[in-house]
Structures are given as structure tokens and as C-alpha cells.
C-alpha positions in Angstrom: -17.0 -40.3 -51.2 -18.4 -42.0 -54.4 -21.8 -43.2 -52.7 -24.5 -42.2 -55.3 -28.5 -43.2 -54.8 -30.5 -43.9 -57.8 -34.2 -43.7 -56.5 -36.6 -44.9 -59.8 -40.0 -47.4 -59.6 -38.4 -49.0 -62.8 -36.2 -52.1 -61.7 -34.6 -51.6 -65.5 -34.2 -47.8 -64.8 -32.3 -49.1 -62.0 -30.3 -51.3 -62.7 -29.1 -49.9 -65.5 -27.8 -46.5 -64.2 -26.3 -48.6 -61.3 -24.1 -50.6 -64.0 -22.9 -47.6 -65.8 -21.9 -46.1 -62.6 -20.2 -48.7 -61.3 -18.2 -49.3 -64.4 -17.3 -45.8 -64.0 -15.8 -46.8 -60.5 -19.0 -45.1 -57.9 -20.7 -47.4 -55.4 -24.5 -47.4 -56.0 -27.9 -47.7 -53.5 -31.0 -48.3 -55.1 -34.8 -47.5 -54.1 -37.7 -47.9 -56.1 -40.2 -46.2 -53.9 -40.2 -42.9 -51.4 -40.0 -44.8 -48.2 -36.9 -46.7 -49.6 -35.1 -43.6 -50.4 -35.9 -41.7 -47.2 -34.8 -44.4 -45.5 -31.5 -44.6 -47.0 -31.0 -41.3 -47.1 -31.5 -40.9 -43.4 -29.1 -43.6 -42.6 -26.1 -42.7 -44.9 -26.5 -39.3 -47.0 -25.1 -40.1 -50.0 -22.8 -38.0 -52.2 -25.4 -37.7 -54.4 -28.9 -38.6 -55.6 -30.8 -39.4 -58.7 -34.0 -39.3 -58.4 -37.4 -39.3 -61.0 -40.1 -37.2 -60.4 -43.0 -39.9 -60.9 -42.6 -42.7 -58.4 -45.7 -45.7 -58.4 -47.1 -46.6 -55.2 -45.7 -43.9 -53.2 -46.3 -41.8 -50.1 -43.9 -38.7 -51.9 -43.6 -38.0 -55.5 -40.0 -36.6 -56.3 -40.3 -33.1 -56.1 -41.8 -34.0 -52.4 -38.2 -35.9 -51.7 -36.3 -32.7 -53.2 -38.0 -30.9 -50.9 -37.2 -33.0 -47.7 -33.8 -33.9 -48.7 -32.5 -30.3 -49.6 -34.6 -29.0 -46.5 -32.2 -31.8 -44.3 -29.3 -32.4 -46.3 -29.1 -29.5 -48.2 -25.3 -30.4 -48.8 -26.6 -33.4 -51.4 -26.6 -32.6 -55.1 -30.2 -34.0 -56.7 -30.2 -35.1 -60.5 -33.8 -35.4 -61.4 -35.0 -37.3 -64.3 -38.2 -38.0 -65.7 -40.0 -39.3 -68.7 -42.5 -36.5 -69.0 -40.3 -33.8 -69.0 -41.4 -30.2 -69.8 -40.4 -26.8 -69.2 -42.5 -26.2 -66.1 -40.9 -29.9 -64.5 -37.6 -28.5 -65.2 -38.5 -25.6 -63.3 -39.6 -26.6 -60.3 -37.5 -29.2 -59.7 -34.9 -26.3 -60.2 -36.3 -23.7 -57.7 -36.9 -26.4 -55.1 -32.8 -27.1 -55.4 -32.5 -29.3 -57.7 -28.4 -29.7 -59.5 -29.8 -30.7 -63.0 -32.9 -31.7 -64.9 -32.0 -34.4 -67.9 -35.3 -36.4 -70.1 -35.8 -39.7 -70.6 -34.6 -41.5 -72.6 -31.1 -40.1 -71.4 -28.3 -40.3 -73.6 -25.8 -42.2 -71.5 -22.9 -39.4 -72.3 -25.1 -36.4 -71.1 -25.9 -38.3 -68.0 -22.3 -39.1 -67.0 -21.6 -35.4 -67.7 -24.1 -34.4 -65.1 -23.1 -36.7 -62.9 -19.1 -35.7 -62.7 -20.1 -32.2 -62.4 -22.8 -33.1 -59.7 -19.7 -34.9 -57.6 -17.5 -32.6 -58.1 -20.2 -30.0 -56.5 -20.8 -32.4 -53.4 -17.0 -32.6 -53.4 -16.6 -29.0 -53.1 -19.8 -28.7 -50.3 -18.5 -31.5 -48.4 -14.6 -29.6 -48.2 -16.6 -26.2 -47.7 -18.5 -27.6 -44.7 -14.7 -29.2 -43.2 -12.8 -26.3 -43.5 -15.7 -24.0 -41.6 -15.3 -27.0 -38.8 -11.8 -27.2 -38.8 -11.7 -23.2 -38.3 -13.4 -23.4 -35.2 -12.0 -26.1 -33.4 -10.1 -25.4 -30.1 -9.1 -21.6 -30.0 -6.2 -20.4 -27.8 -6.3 -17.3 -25.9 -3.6 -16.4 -24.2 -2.5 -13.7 -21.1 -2.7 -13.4 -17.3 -3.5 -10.0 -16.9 -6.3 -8.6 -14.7 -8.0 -7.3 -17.9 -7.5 -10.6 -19.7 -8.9 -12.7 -17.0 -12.0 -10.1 -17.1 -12.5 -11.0 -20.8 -12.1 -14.2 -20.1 -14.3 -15.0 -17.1 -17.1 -12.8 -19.2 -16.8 -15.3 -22.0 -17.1 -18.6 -20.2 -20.2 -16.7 -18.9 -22.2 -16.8 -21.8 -20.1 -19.8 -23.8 -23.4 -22.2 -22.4 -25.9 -20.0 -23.2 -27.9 -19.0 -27.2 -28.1 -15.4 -25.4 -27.0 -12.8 -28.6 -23.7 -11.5 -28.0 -22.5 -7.5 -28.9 -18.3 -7.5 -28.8 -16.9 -4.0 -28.6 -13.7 -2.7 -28.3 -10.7 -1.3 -30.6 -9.2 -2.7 -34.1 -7.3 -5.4 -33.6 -7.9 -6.0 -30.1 -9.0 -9.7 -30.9 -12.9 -9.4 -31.2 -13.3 -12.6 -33.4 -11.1 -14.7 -31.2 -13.8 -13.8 -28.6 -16.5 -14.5 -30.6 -14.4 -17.9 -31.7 -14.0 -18.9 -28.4 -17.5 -18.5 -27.3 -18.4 -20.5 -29.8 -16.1 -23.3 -29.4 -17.1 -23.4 -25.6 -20.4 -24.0 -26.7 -23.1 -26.3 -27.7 -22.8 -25.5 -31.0 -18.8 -25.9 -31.2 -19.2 -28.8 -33.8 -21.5 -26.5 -35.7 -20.7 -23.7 -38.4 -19.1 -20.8 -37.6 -20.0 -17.9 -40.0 -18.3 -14.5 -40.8 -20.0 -11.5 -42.4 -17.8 -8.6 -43.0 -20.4 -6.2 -43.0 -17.9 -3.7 -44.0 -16.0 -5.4 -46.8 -19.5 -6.6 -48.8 -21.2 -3.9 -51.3 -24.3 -3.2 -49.8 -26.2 -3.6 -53.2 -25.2 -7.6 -52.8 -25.5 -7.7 -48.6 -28.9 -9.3 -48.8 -27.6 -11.9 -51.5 -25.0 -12.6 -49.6 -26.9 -13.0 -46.3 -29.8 -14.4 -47.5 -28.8 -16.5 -50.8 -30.4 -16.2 -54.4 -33.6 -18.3 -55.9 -33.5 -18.5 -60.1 -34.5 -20.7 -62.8 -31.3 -19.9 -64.2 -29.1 -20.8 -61.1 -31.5 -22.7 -59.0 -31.0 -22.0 -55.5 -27.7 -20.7 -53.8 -27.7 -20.7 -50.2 -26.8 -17.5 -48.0 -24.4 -17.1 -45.2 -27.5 -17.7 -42.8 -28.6 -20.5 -44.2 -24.8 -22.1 -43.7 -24.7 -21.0 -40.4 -28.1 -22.9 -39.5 -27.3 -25.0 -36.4 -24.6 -23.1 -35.6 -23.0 -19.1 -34.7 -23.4 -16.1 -37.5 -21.0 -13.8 -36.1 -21.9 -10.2 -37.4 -18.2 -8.5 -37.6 -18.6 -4.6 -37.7 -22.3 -4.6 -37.8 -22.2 -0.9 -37.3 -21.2 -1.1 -41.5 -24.0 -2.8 -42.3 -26.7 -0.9 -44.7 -29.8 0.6 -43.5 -32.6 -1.7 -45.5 -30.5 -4.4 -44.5 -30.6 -3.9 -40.8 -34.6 -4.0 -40.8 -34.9 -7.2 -42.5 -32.0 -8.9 -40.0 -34.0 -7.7 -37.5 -37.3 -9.4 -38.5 -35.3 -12.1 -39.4 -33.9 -12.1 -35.2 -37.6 -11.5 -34.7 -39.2 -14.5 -36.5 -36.0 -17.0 -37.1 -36.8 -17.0 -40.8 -36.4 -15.6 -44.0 -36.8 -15.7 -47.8 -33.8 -16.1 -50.5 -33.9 -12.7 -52.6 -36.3 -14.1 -55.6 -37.7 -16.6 -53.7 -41.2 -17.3 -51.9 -40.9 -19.7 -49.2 -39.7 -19.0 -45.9 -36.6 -20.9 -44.7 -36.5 -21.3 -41.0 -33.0 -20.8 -39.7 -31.5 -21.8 -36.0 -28.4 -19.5 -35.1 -26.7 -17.7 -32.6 -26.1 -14.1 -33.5 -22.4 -12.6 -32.0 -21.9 -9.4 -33.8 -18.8 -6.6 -32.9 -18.3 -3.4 -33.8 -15.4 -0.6 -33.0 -17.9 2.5 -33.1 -20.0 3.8 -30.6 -23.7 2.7 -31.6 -25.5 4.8 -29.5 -23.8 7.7 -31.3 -24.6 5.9 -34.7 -28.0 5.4 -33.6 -28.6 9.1 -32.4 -26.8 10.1 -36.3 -29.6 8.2 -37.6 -27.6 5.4 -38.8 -28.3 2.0 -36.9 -31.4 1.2 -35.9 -32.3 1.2 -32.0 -34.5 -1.9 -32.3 -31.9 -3.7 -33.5 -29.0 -2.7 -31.4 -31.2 -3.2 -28.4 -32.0 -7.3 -30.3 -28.0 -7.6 -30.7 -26.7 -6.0 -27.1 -28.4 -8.6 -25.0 -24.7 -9.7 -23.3 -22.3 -6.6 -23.8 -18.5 -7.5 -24.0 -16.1 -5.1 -24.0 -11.9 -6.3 -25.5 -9.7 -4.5 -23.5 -6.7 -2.8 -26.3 -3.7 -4.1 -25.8 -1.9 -1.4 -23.8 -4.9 -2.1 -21.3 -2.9 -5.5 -20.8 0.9 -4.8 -21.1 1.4 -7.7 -19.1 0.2 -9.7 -21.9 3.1 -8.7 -24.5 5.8 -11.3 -23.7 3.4 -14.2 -23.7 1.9 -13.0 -26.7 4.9 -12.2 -28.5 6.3 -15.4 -27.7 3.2 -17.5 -29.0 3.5 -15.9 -32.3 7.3 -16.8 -32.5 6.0 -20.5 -31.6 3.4 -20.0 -34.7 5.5 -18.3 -36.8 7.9 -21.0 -36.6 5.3 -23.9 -37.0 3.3 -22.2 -39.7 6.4 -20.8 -41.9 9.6 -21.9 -40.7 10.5 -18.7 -39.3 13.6 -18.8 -36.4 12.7 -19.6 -32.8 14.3 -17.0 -31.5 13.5 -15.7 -27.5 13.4 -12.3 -26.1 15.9 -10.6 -24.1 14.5 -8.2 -21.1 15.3 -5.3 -23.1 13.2 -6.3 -26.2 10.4 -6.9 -24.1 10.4 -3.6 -21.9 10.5 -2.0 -25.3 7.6 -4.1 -26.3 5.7 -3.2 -23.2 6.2 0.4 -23.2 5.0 1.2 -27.1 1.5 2.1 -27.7 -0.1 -0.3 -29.7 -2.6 1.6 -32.0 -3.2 -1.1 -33.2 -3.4 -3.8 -30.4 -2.9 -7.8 -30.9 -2.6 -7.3 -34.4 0.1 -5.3 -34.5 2.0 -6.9 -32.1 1.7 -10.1 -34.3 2.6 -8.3 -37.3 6.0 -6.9 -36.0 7.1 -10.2 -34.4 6.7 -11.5 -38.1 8.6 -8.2 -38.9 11.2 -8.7 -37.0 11.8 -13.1 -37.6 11.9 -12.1 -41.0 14.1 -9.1 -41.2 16.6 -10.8 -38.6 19.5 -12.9 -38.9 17.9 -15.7 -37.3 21.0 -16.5 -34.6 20.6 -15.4 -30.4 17.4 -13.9 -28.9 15.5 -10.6 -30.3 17.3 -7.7 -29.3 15.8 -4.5 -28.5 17.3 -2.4 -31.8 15.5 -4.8 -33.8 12.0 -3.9 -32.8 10.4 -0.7 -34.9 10.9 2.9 -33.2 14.1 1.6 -31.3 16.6 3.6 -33.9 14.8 7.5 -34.0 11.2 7.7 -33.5 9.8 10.4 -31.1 13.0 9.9 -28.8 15.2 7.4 -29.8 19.5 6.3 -30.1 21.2 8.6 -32.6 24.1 6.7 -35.0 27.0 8.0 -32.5 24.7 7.1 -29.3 23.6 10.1 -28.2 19.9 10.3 -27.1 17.2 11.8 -29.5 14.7 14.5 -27.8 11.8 15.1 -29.2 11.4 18.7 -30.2 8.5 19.1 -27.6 10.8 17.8 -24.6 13.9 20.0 -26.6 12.3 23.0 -26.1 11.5 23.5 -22.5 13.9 24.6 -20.0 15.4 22.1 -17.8 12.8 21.6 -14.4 10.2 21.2 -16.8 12.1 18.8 -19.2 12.4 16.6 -16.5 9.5 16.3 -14.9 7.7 15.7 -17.9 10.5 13.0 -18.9 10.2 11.6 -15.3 6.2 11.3 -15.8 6.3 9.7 -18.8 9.0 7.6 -17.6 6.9 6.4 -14.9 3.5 6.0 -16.3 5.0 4.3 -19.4 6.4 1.4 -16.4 3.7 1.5 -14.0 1.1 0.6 -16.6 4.0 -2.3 -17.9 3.2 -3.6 -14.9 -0.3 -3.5 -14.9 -0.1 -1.0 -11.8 1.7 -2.7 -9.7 3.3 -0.1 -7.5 5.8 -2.9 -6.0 7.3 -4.5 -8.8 7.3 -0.9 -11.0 9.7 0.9 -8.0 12.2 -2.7 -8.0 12.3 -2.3 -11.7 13.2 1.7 -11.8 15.5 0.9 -8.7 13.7 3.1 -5.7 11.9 2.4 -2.5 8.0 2.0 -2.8 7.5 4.8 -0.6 9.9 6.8 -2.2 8.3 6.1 -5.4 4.8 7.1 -4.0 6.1 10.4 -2.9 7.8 10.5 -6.5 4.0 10.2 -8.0 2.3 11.9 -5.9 4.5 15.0 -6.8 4.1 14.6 -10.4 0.2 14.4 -9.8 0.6 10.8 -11.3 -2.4 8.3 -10.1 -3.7 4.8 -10.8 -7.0 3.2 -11.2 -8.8 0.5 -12.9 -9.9 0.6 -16.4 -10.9 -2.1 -18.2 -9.8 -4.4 -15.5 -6.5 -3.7 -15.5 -4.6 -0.7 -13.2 -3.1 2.2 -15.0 -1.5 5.1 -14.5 -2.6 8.5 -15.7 -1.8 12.3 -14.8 -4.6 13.3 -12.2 -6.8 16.6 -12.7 -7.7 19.4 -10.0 -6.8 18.5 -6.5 -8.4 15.5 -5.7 -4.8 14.1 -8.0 -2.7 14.4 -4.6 -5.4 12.2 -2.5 -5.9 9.8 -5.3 -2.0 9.2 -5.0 -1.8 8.7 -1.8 -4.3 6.4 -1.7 -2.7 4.3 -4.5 
């Protein structure tokens, strides 16, 4: 995009800016009084603008059209020049946004110096304001387990709404993908999407980064709020946010405005906050360090992300859309999974949830040999671990299972065994006693001995070792 307006009440001015440009190879508008250039402008905003300050017979003198165009188009680099230039012209026009400040009578070299590195700035804005658009375009989230569909139907619930979202749940467990896919759901889906890594920004420069920067030196750089305007700031680990910094976001919730660090003027601001956080804030607030009034701003729709061993059913759909990806995105085999490989996959723990599970297909893809489907001695933990295949195929104990005489060796093997397939299945008693080859009843009898019982956390059925009595009934029941 080479449009630039020239916007001057001398035809000369003009015309003769308009030549030199075009001989440079831009395409030029011209306007010789305010209306002209707000009206051209609002029908095509150009790349950029040059514009003098003094402008006959006019509504707006040029500061006024800074004003309005950074205030709507604040993506538009503005060259101002002007006849009667001083110090405190320069100034102004700076702190209201403006990209340079040149005198006339302009020397033509200067001018075209400005003008490539005012270009090259709109260039930049323009691919800035893309990629944050392209990066929330259709999002993808993928399972069929109880817990999943939970999530889900909880998201589509508030996709419609400007209601402030707070995402909880563990590391890695695919908080921003919620927050992504509310947003793309939304109203706002063609709008920005905005991180802040609360945890990963020094708090001395958090309200710089959040609110932007007014200088004479550096003119105005716009915050991560004021890029988010129209659109969804999405607050990731808000817990880490500093303490001064959580009173002015919350005034900021409070009145929809704020003011740059160094500034004066208050810049109104239209977003929807979605913020996560993997702590507990009511302990945070009761250590003194989150404020109540805001958690109680940000917690209007709580959301809670189910871990990944929450929804084991999830693993082999998951692990095979990252082989898809991986494939697409690096070249990587497209290799499947044999039934072995995946009841390994559903029966490790997953500290560290979706994540992990995407970082070990990677692993794995590029580790490989890239021929038949991914066996289960390729995945991590399948040679050793806590109990594992020694080198001559003998079974590893761990030294805690090693140690116990045999009755007690077993039935701890035989719970583990049990709870580790039950919750593969999501709890489903049926399908878990055809897998491990026993009747249903058989296998009820089976739990109920080993005081195993399952219930329904997070949405999805589990399995867990039952305390006191009530285990037995519980058992039963299940």
C-alpha cells in the first residue's frame, strides 16, 4: 500500500509534494481544507498522511485532524509540516502522535527521508495488526470426553456475551485455547486478540507495557490495551501481576479508560477482559497478594480446564492431531498409533497436560525412523521408569512394590492396575472389564474388594481408592 494524502491550503504546496512522490513511484490524494481530508480519510485510510498545521478556511486546524485521525486510525503515520515552525509546534504535534515534524521550506531530500521511514512504519503497523488477526482466526479444539464436552458447552456459553471471563486450571491444560476460542466465537472474532504475560514482563515496565508511553522524545507508543481496543485482552497468569499494577487495571475495568505513563489525556478503551491463572486466588488474596476487588471484577464467568488425565479419552485424538500438525508444519512422518502406544499414552500421568503430550509426539516423530506406526517402546518411560522392561525382558519393580511381601504386592499392583484403566476409559466400568478380560460383575466385586470407587470430577468419571467405610457402598453403587 503506497496511498499517501498530502492535506495543505497551498495548491503549489500540493502539487508539488504530489509530483515528487509520484516520481518516487507512491499514489497521491490531495485536500486543501479539513473537510477534504476527513473526508478522504474516512473513505480510504491511507498509508500515510502529510498534513500542515495552519489550514485557511477551515472547520479543524491540523493538530485538530492529528487528533481525530490518531484517535480513529491510530495505525496512520502523520508527517506534519508547517511554515511557522517552532519548538512548542514540534511538540505538540509530537505528543498528540504525530511520526515527524519537518519546516518549511523543506529540503526535498529530508522530506523523502521522512517519508520512507514513515512507510516503512505503516508497513510494519499494517503487518502487526494482520498477524494479531490471522492468530485468532478459527481455533480447533479437539476431544469427546465428558470433561471436554463440559469445557466446551461452558465456552459456547459465554462466546456471545462481553461478560469478563476467569480460566483456571493446571499448566498446560490449554487455558489460551479457551480464551482463543471464546474469542473467535464471538463478536469481536475479527477484532485483536491480546496476550499479556503477566508473569514473563518486569513489573517495573508492566504499566508501560499495558498502558503505552507519552514523550517528546518518542512521541506516543501505544500499550497492549490500546491494541486490544475493539477486541479481547486476555490477562494470562494474572495472579503474577504486581500489586500497584492491579489497582490501576482495576479502575481501568471500572471506568474503561486510562492514561499512557507521561501522559495527560484519558484514552477510552473498549475490550473484553479473559484473564487465567494456575493458583488459587482466594489463597493469594487472603496472603495479601491479589486484590479482592479485582478478582471479584475478573471472576464474573468462572471456567475451570480439566488436566489432561481428567480426559484420558482425549489422548489418541490429541496425539494424532499433533502428528497431522507436525507433519504439515515441519515435514515430520505421518506415522499412526498402534493400540499399545496409545494404552501407554493413556495410562501416564501427564504433569504437565496437553503440552506435554504435544511435546513428546514431537519427541518421538523426530527421534523415530519414520517407517510403520508408533510403537509403544518409543514413547518416554516405556524402557525403566518406576516399573518398566529390563534389557533381557524381565519386568522392573519399583522398590516400593519390591519390598512388600507377596498378598500385598498384589493387591497394590492389581489397584493400580485397575484405576490406571478405569480412568483410560473415562470410568466406564463396561468397556474397562472387556479390555482387562473379566466379567462386569466380576470386575465390581474385584473393586469393591480393593476399596476402589468412581465418581465425577471435573466432568469426567474416575477412579480413586475410597476412605472409611462408606468405600464398600460407593462401589457397589458404581
Amino acid at each position: 500500500m503506497t496511498d499517501i494524502l498530502i492535506v495543505d491550503d497551498e495548491r503549489d504546496i500540493r502539487e508539488l509534494i504530489s509530483d515528487i512522490l509520484e516520481d518516487e513511484g507512491y499514489t497521491t490524494r490531495k485536500a486543501g481544507t479539513s473537510d477534504e481530508a476527513m473526508a478522504a480519510v474516512t473513505s480510504q485510510p491511507p498509508a500515510l498522511m502529510i498534513l500542515d498545521i495552519w489550514l485557511k478556511d477551515s472547520a479543524m486546524d491540523g493538530i485538530d485532524i492529528l487528533k481525530a485521525v490518531k484517535r480513529d486510525y491510530p495505525e496512520v503515520p502523520v508527517v506534519i509540516i508547517s511554515g511557522h515552525g517552532n519548538i512548542e509546534i514540534a511538540v505538540a504535534a509530537i505528543k498528540q502522535g504525530a511520526y515527524d515534524f519537518i519546516e518549511k521550506p523543506f529540503n526535498i531530500d529530508q522530506l523523502m527521508v521522512v517519508i520512507a521511514r514513515a512507510m516503512e512504519t505503516s508497513r510494519l503497523r499494517r503487518e502487526n495488526v494482520e498477524l494479531k488477526r490471522k492468530g485468532t482466526g478459527p481455533v480447533d479444539m479437539i476431544g469427546a470426553s465428558a470433561a471436554f464436552k463440559s469445557l466446551k458447552s461452558n465456552l459456547e456459553k459465554v462466546m456471545r456475551s462481553n461478560g469478563r471471563v476467569l480460566l483456571t486450571g493446571p499448566a498446560g491444560s490449554g487455558k489460551e485455547l479457551a480464551a482463543r476460542t471464546i474469542h473467535a466465537g464471538s463478536d469481536r472474532s475479527g477484532a485483536p486478540f491480546v496476550i499479556v504475560n503477566s508473569a514473563a514482563v518486569e513489573p517495573d515496565h508492566m504499566e508501560e507495557v499495558l498502558f503505552g508511553r507519552e514523550s517528546p522524545e518518542r512521541g506516543i507508543e501505544e500499550g497492549l490495551l490500546e491494541q486490544a481496543n475493539g477486541g479481547v485482552i486476555y490477562f494470562d497468569e494474572v495472579a503474577d501481576m504486581p500489586p500497584g499494577t492491579q489497582s490501576k487495571i482495576l479502575r481501568v475495568l471500572v471506568e474503561q479508560s486510562f492514561t499512557r505513563v507521561g501522559g495527560s489525556d484519558k484514552i477510552q478503551v473498549d475490550v473484553r477482559v479473559i484473564s487465567s491463572t494456575t493458583r488459587n486466588l482466594q489463597a493469594e488474596i487472603e496472603a495479601k497478594r491479589f486484590r479482592e476487588e479485582l478478582y471479584h471484577r475478573l471472576n464474573v464467568v468462572p471456567i475451570h480446564v480439566p488436566p489432561l488425565a481428567d480426559r484420558r479419552e482425549d489422548i489418541p485424538v490429541l496425539a494424532e492431531h499433533f502428528i497431522k500438525v507436525f507433519n504439515a508444519t515441519q515435514g515430520l512422518p505421518l506415522r499412526d498409533l498402534t493400540d499399545e502406544s496409545v494404552a501407554v499414552l493413556q495410562s501416564m500421568p501427564w504433569p504437565g497436560n496437553v503440552r506435554q503430550l504435544k511435546n513428546v509426539v514431537e519427541r518421538v516423530l523426530i527421534l523415530g525412523d519414520g517407517t510403520g506406526p508408533i510403537d509403544a517402546g518409543e514413547l518416554p518411560g516405556s524402557e525403566g521408569g518406576d516399573m518398566g522392561v529390563a534389557p533381557g525382558g524381565g519386568i522392573i519393580l519399583p522398590t516400593a512394590l519390591a519390598t512388600l511381601p507377596l498378598r500385598e504386592a498384589r493387591e497394590a499392583f492389581e489397584r493400580e492396575y485397575l484405576m490406571t484403566q478405569i480412568n483410560r476409559f473415562g470410568g466406564n466400568i463396561s468397556r474397562t472389564a472387556n479390555f482387562v478380560g473379566m466379567e462386569r460383575s466380576a470386575l465390581h466385586r474385584k473393586l469393591k474388594s480393593l476399596g476402589i470407587v468412581t465418581g465425577t470430577k471435573s466432568g469426567a468419571r474416575v477412579a480413586y481408592v475410597a476412605e472409611g467405610e462408606d468405600g464398600e457402598d460407593q462401589a457397589e453403587a458404581s
